[in-house]
Residue, then its C-alpha position, 0 to 999 in steps of 0.5 A: x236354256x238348252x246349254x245349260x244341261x251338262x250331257x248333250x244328247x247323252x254325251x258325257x262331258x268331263x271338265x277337270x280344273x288341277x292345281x294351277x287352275x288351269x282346265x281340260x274339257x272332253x266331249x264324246x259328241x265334240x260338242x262345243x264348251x259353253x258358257x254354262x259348261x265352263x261355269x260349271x267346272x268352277x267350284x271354286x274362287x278364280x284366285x285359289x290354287x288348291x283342291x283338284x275339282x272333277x266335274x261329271x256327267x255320268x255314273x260310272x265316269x264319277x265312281x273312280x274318284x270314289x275314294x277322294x269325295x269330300x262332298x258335293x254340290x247339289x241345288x246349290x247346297x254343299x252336302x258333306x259326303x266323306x264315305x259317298x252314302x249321301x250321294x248314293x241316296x241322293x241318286x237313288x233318289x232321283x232314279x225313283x223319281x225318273x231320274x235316269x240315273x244321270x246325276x245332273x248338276x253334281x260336282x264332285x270335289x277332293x277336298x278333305x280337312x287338311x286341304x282347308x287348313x293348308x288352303x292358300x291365304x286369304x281364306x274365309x272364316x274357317x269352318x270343318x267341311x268333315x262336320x258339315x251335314x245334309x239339312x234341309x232347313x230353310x235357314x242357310x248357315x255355315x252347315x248349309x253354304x258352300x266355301x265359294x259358289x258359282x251360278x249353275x242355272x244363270x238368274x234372270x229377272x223371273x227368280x227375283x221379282x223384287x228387286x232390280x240389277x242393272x249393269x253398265x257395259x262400258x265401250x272402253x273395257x272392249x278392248x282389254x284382257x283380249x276382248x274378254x268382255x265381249x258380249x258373247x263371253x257375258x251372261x245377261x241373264x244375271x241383269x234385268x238392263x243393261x246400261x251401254x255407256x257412252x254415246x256422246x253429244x253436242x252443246x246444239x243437242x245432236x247425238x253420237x258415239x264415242x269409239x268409232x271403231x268399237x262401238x257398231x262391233x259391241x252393240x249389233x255383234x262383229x262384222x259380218x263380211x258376207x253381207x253386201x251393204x249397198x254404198x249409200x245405206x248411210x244416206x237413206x232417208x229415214x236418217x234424215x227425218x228429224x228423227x220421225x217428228x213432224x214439228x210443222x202439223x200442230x202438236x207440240x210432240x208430233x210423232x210420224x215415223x217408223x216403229x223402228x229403222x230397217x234398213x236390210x237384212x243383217x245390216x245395222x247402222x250406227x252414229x259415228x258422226x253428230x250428223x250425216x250419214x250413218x256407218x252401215x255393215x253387216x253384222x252377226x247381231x245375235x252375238x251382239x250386246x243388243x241381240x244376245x241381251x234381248x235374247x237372254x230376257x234383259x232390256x238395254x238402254x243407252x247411256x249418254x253423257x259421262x265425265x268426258x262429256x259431262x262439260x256440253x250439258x251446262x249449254x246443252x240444258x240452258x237452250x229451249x232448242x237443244x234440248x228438244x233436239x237432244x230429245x228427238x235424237x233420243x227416239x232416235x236412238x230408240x227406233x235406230x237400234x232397238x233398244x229400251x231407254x235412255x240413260x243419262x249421266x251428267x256429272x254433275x249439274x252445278x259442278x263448276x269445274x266441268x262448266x257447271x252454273x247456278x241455273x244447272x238444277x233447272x235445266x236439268x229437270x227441263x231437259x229430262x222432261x222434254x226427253x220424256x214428252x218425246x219418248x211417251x210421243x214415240x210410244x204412242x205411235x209405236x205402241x199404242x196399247x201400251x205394249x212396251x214402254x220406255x224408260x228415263x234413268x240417270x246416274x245422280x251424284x252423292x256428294x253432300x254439297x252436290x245433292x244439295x244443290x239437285x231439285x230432288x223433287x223434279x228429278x223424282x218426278x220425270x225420271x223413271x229409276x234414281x241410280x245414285x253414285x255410292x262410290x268414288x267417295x274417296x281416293x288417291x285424291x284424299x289426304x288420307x286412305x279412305x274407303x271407296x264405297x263405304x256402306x256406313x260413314x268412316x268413323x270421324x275421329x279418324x277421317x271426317x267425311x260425313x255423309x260419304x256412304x251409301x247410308x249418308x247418301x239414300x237418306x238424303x236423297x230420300x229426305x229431299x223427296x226422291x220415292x224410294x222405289x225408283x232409287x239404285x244403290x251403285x255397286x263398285x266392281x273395282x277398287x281405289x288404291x293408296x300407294x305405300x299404304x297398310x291401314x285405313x285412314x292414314x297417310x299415302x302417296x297417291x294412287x299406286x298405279x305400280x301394282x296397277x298399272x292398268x287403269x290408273x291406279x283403280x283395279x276391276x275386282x278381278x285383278x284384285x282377285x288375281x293379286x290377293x294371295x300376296x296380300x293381307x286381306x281384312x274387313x273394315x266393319x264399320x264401314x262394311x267393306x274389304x282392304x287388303x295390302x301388300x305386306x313386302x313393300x306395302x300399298x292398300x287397296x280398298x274395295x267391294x268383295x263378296x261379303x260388302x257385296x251381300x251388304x249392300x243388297x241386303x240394306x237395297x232389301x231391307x230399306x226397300x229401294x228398287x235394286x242395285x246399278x253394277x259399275x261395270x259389268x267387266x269388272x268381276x268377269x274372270x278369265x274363266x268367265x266367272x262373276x263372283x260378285x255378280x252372282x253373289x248380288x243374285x245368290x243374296x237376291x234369291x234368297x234374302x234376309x235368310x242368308x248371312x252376309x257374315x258367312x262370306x267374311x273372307x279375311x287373312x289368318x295366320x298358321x294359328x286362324x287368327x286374323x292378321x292385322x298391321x300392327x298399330x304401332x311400329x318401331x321408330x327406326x333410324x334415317x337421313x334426314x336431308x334438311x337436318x343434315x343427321x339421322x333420326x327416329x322420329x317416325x316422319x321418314x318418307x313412305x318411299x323410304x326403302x328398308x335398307x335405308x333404315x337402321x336399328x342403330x343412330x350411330x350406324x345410321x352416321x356411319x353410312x349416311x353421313x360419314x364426313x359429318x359422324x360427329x355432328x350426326x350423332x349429336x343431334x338428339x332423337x325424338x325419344x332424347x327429345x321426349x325424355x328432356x321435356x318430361x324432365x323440364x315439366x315433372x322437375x321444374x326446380x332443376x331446370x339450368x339457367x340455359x333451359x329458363x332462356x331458351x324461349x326468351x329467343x323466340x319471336x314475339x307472336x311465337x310461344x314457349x309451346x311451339x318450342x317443342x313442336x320443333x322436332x315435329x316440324x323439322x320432320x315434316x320437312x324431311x318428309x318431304x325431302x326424302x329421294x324421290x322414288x326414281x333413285x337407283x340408292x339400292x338398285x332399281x326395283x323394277x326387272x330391266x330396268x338400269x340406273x343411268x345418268x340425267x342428261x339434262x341434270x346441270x351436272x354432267x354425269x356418265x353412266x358407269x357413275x350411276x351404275x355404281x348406285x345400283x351396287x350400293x354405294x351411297x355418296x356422289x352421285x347417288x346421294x344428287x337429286x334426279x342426278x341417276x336415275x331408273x330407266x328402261x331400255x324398251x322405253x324413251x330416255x325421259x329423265x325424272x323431273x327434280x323431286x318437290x317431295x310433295x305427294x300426288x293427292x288426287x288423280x284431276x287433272x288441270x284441266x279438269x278444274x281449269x276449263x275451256x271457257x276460263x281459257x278463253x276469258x284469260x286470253x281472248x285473242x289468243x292465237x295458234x299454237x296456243x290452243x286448250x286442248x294443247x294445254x291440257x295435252x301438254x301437261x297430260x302427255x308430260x306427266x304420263x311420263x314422269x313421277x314428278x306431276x305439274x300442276x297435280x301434287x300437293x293440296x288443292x289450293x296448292x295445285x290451283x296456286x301451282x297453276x295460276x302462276x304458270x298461267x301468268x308467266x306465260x301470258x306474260x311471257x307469250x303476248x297474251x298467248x299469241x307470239x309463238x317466235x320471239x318477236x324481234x327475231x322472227x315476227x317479221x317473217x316469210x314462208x317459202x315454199x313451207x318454210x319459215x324464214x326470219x329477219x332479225x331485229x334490234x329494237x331501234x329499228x323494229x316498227x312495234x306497230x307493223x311488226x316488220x324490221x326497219x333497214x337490213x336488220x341484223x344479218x344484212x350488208x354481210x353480217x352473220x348472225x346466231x344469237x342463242x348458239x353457246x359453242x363451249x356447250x357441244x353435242x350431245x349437250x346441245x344442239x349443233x349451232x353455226x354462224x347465219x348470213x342472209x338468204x339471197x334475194x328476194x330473201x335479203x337479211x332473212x335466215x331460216x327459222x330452224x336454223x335458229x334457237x330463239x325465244x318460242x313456246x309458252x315460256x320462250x324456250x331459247x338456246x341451243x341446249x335448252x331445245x336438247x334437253x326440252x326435246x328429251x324431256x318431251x319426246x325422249x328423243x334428243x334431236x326432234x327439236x334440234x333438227x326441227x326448233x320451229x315444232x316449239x312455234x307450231x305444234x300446240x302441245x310442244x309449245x305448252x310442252x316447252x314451257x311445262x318442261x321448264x316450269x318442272x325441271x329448269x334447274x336455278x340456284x337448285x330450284x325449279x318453278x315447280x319447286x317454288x310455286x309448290x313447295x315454297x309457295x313463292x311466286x317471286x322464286x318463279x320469276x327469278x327462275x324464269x328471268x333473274x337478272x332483267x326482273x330480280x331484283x325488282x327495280x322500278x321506273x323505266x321499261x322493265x318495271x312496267x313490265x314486272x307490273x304486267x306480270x304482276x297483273x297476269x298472274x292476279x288474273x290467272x289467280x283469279x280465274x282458278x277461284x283462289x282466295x290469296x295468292x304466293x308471297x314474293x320473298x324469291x324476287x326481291x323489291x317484287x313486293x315492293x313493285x306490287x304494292x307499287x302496282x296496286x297504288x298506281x292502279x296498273x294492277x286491277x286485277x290484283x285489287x281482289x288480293x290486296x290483303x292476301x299477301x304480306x306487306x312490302x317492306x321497304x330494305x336499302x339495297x347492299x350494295x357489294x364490291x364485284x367485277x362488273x364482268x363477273x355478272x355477264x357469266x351465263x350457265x345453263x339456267x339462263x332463260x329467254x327474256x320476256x318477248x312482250x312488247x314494250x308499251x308504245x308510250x315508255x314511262x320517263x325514266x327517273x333523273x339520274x346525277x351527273x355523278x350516277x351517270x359518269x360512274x355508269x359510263x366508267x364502270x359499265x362495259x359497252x352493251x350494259x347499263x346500270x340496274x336503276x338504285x344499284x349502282x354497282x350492278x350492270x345489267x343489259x341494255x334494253x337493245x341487248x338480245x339475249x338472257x339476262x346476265 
């Protein structure tokens, strides 16, 4: 390549790189700064500061920087050169073997012994560069290799005939860092294929792209506007031949089209539609990732499929005719836009959560296989010698269940190359930090994940039958991450997506690289890879560097597998468009066995050279416990525990936190006091007091004296969990612009200037209220936090990643709009995109999928099966005029649940006025604005506008003017979206989910949420006191509304079942709810439950206290009130039980007009069925 010679025709070329990194570069022919040009200017790694570098092209230019030679690069060798004889001789060298005198390839560094030992932190191994001497052995050791390295010449396929690097250029990565990783800034020569990942396709086998916007740019080179493109290019006929076959003249693959699809000069088509006509432009297509790939020796193939559309393979493969479409749009592919193969990833076949069945296995290798007939049909035609051939690849999955599953033999069959998956073995998902791409398992006694590794997966792909010629080792150019975290295989808080914000929490190698200086960076050797974290406020990072790289190209080498598959190529690529990792592949590639990984190990030391590492203990210091109500030194503090929440002292801990309790706080023994006094119960048993011999006498009958001692433990695992959530503002806010305000949809109301003394250190009211004050910034939407469950994010899935359409649609087969999948899953991603506090993705699996199962059967119940969007009586019997909505409001004596249209005037006829949901002691900005209705004129007599009115809509049947205020910040960040617009809620699939994901998450009752119940208490019965206390708890039975806790009951076993759970929620929260279960089970109502008779505890059976109250003292409604179930009553109502004459006249005595009494609970009044409105 001619770009690569540092002179141009004679030219001198100077490229400088000074202290900040930063570069100058001088052509006397104005030449342009190329690619190679750049690389050479690269002598060291992108993410140190230190020696200046002087790249030179002629003798003299070189001579004045004499004085502060180091040594020098040369074939890729560092030669030790302090007094300059070495590189004298070496040009003279060359000037007799003609030469010239021009020292080529030379780089000239000023780096003496005291940079290396004041050279920023993490370093490599340290070695003296002022020993190092010129060898020509063919051994590479310290003597011999470099400190860092950077391609000179680019690698091609030609230098290493051996083994085989692919690389995937994902569409996506386009758009970051400003388009660094264009085609155009990428050296292909360093990979033999590229894989272009993704095309997309349908369950009927059609084939297209993702980015409508992107991909034509990437694949064929930016637009090129010259180019006159006749209008109806798309149409032409060779993109409607079936894709050149000819199913009609006998052969079973009957190839009869073009060898490729020209359309015109510097025109180039691309699929941005399952079908009709093709997008065409101009394009510069040397400057694309087709073009310049082909130019520079590497083939492309297209990749297919991946995670988003991964869910169409399971129908796609089980169709005769789907797959032999899918297979023609294959060749397609090939003759349309010139590439080499086809590339598919399915992830993964059997994987249920993304459709995956029994039969997967099967239909994968049928698929592959008529991929493969088509494309051996099209070569035949195309090339008949056997000139070029096309190959079949796929991306494989290394999870031991799931390679268990797989037909290894007939994938090994069919396929061409086996890329295996050897990352994303664990992550943020995990319970504790784990290793991204180990080379080797983790050691069990710490993290037990056995065959999780590179090793653990070939073996088994290898023992399944796959050839170990076709099999990939993948290559991670990025990292998995662990918030709050310092060491390997311990706890975390999730993903840390606040020191990497860009891509969820999983950084590409070169952020990592622009982030290491402020961070410990140490090798795991047993797993063969780097960790490094934060030291000041903590948070690891687990990922590949030089040396794991060389590590698993030489175990690539010495098991003989066919070569490497890089996850992705924009991953290492720098702002100075270097590939560290991409080049050490190749350097080791090069080379071979020869060259020592161990000389790349790069790990963090002290002034000393000795390698840090995090202590292994570290001292117990004092903090709030909130459950204990006292401080301690147990070591269980929550990882957000900030420093200045920690004291040396129990009594300063009291002083500070609990001030009006210091008595009480310092009383309560530490774990150390603790400790002590259970080694002296057990070393002197004869002293032990009379108290001490009782204390397990206390107990309950199934607990033991040993669990007594565990108490400490248990205890401090609920403060754990109970620590102030991260969006504090205790301390100040640690985010710059951020200011610490008031939670305008806390139940207490709270100003601003309250809240602003947090930030100043203050300690007590307000700032010691959950989410009552909390961060925010100005630039963005005022989103309050969700109150905390103290529970940590452990995985990254999203719900419904594991909740699919197909299990949607079976839950709710006559579901109508808005109740739509995709306004599901866009409701709760769109919430918990803006909040910490994540619905439906904290806590464990089970605990997830419990979380979810119970919203999923409230809201069946709540919305009719998902098909009422308004509240049925206020709005089923509605008009639309002119766009707009307008309801007649119903009392149920006179609403027809047949028709669903309101009998007579309704409840604003004959001059009624009428605004059922508008609390006028709450005012703006606390809620909406709300007036008193009277009816539209005719022809709309007793019919009001819709948007006038804060009924029941959504999910959860949002009601009430201030409810719609605070759902309308929590989803918009906008107070008036939903008061100026209610019917948003009844119209818009993701607010109609939204609605009720909001209050799931922050509907604030006896200070507890939905969230919190189903999450952390694990009690279904607190989610329905939430949701409608008073009409449903306690659970009463007989008459309407025990009929109805009965569906719900049956809902929610439904949903339970749906999600794959084994047992489901207890009932304490609601009480008589296990009563009514077991109630529903007997009577058979409950069918769906049968599955979980033995999952719950058994009822019990407990008399009803009944308490002396004001009946009105029932009737006071707050904020956390909620809207009535909107189901329905059945049309036959079961026949309420007998009720005494005596019941009866006290019922009428004691009860105001409008309630009745609550069935058994004589002193409790309750709404009539009639009553429009929340609960009492």
């Amino acid at each position: 390549d001619s770009s690569d010679d540092s002179s141009d025709e004679g030219g001198a070329t100077t490229v400088q790189t000074t202290d900040n990194g930063s570069s100058t570069t001088t052509n006397s022919d104005d030449g342009s700064n190329t690619y190679f040009q750049k690389m050479k200017s690269i002598t060291q790694n992108p993410r140190f500061s230190g020696p200046t570098v002087t790249t030179s092209t002629s003798e003299s230019s070189s001579s004045s920087y004499y004085q502060d030679w180091g040594g020098y690069w040369h074939n890729g060798k560092w030669i030790d050169d302090t007094d300059g004889t070495a590189l004298s001789n070496n040009n003279n060298d060359e000037e007799e073997g003609g030469g010239g005198g021009v020292w080529d390839n030379v780089e000239i560094l000023s780096w003496s012994k005291e940079d290396v030992t004041n050279f920023p932190l993490p370093q490599l191994q340290p070695y003296d560069l002022a020993q190092q001497q010129h060898t020509t052995t063919t051994t590479i050791t310290s003597e011999t290799l470099p400190r860092d390295f950077i391609s000179q010449e680019g690698w091609s396929s030609t230098s290493r005939s051996t083994k085989k690097v692919i690389g995937y250029y994902t569409n996506w990565q386009w758009y970051s860092n400003q388009e660094r990783p264009a085609p155009m800034n990428m050296q292909f020569t360093k990979v033999d294929r590229v894989n272009f990942a993704f095309f997309q396709m349908s369950e009927g086998g059609e084939v297209w792209g993702t980015d409508t916007w992107a991909d034509g740019g990437i694949l064929f080179g930016p637009r090129n506007w010259n180019v006159e493109v006749p209008e109806d290019t798309g149409y032409a006929p060779q993109f409607n031949d079936n894709n050149g076959f000819n199913d009609k003249q006998g052969a079973e693959w009957n190839y009869v089209g073009d060898k490729y699809v020209h359309i015109g000069e510097n025109i180039y088509c691309h699929r941005n539609t399952p079908s009709g006509p093709r997008d065409c432009n101009g394009h510069f297509y040397d400057k694309g990732l087709i073009g310049r790939a082909h130019s520079q020796g590497a083939e492309v193939y297209i990749s297919i499929g991946g995670w988003s559309s991964s869910s169409v393979f399971p129908v796609l493969a089980a169709s005769g005719q789907a797959r032999r479409t899918f297979a023609k749009n294959c060749v397609g592919l090939i003759r349309e836009y010139g590439v080499d193969g086809i590339d598919i990833v399915w992830e993964f076949p059997g994987y249920t959560p993304n459709g995956g069945t029994g039969d997967d296995a099967k239909n994968f290798v049928l698929l592959l296989k008529d991929v493969r007939s088509a494309l051996d049909a099209y070569q035949q035609v195309a090339f008949p010698n056997n000139e070029k051939t096309f190959g079949l690849t796929a991306a494989l999955p290394c999870v031991p269940e799931m390679i268990a599953y797989q037909d290894i033999a007939g994938l090994n069959e069919v396929l061409t190359e086996l890329s295996l998956k050897t990352f994303d073995f664990h992550g943020a998902w995990n319970d504790k930090v784990g290793v991204n791409s180990p080379l080797f398992d983790q050691p069990p006694e710490k993290f037990e994940s056995a065959g999780m590794s590179a090793h653990g997966c070939t073996e088994r792909w290898v023992q399944g039958g796959a050839d170990k010629s076709k099999i990939n080792i993948g290559v991670p150019f990025y990292g998995r991450t662990y918030l709050g975290a310092d060491r390997l295989y311990g706890p975390h808080g999730g993903a840390d997506t606040g020191h990497w914000k860009e891509h969820g929490g999983a950084p590409q190698y070169h952020e990592i690289l622009d982030n290491l200086l402020e961070m410990i960076s140490l090798r795991d050797d047993g797993t063969k890879t780097q960790y490094a974290y934060f030291a000041e406020d903590r948070g690891l990072v687990s990922f590949d560097d030089n040396q794991s790289i060389c590590d698993k190209v030489e175990y690539s080498i010495e098991n003989e597998y066919h070569g490497l598959s890089v996850w992705d190529l924009s991953g290492d690529l720098t702002e100075t468009y270097s590939t560290p990792l991409l080049d050490m592949i190749n350097l080791k590639l090069d080379n071979g066995i020869k060259l020592d990984c161990e000389l790349f190990r790069a790990e963090t030391r002290d002034k000393n050279g000795e390698v840090v590492a995090p202590p292994d203990v570290k001292p117990n210091l004092w903090y709030a416990n909130w459950i204990v109500g006292a401080c301690l030194n147990d070591g269980m503090q929550s990882i957000y525990t900030q420093e200045e929440h920690l004291y040396r002292r129990k009594e300063e801990c009291c002083a500070y936190k609990f001030e009006n309790d210091f008595e009480d706080c310092v009383k309560i023994a530490s774990a150390e006091e603790e400790s002590r006094e259970e080694s002296n119960r057990m070393s002197s048993p004869e002293e032990t007091t009379t108290e001490e011999v009782k204390t397990p006498n206390v107990l309950a009958p199934d607990m033991t004296p040993d669990m007594f001692t565990q108490s400490s433990a248990t205890r401090s695992t609920l403060a754990a969990e109970s620590e102030p959530p991260k969006t504090w503002c205790q301390g100040g806010c640690k985010v710059d612009g951020q200011q610490c305000v008031g939670n305008q949809n806390h139940p207490q109301t709270i100003d601003d200037a309250e809240c602003k003394k947090c930030s100043l250190g203050q300690t007590f009211w307000p700032c010691d209220v959950d989410g009552l004050c909390f961060c925010w910034d100005p630039s963005t939407p005022r989103i309050p936090p969700a109150p905390s469950s103290g529970k940590a994010q452990l995985s990254n899935e999203r719900p419904c990643d594991y909740f699919s359409e197909e299990k949607f649609n079976q839950l709710a087969p006559t579901a109508q709009h808005p109740y739509t999948y995709q306004g599901l899953c866009d409701a709760i991603d769109d919430y918990n995109d803006g909040h910490a506090e994540k619905a439906f993705m904290m806590g464990t699996e089970e605990e997830r999928k419990s979380e979810f199962a119970a919203f999923l059967g409230h809201t069946l119940h709540e919305s009719d099966e998902w098909r009422a969007g308004r509240e049925y009586l206020i709005c089923a019997d509605n008009k639309v005029v002119d766009g707009e909505v307008y309801c007649k409001p119903c009392d149920s004596e006179s609403f027809d649940w047949e028709t669903f249209k309101c009998n007579g005037v309704g409840l604003v006829g004959d001059g009624l006025t009428y605004n059922g949901y508008c609390n006028y002691v709450i005012e703006p900005p606390l809620a909406c604005a709300c007036e008193e209705l009277q009816s539209e004129p005719a022809p709309l007599d007793g019919y009001i506008p819709a948007n006038k009115v804060f009924f029941g809509r959504g999910a959860i049947q949002t009601s009430w003017n201030y409810n719609y205020r605070s759902a309308s910040d929590a989803l918009t960040g906008d107070s008036s979206t939903f008061c100026e617009n209610p019917d948003l809620i009844a119209t818009t699939p993701k607010y109609a989910w939204g609605a009720g994901v909001f209050f799931w998450m922050e509907n604030l009752k006896e200070e507890t949420t939905c969230h919190i119940e189903a999450l952390k208490n694990h009690d279904f019965g607190g989610t329905l006191n939430n949701i409608n206390g008073g009409l449903e708890c306690p659970a009463y039975h007989g008459g309407w509304h025990g009929e109805a806790i009965k569906l719900r009951i049956n809902r929610y076993c439904k949903s339970s079942r749906a999600l794959g759970l084994e047992s489901i929620l207890t009932f304490d929260g609601c009480k008589g709810l296990a009563d009514s279960f077991a109630e529903c089970l007997g009577d058979g109502t409950c069918q769906e439950c049968k599955h979980f008779s033995n999952g719950v505890p058994p009822p019990t059976k407990t008399d009803p206290v009944e308490v002396e109250t004001d009946p009105m003292v029932v009737l006071a409604t707050t904020q956390e009130v909620v809207t009535p179930n909107p189901t329905p009553p059945p049309v036959a109502e079961p026949t309420p039980p007998p009720v005494s004459e005596e019941v009866t006249s006290q019922t009428a005595s004691s009860c105001p007009s409008g309630l009745q009494h609550l069935d058994g609970y004589e002193n409790c009044c309750v709404p009539e069925t009639a009553y429009h409105g929340d609960g009492a």
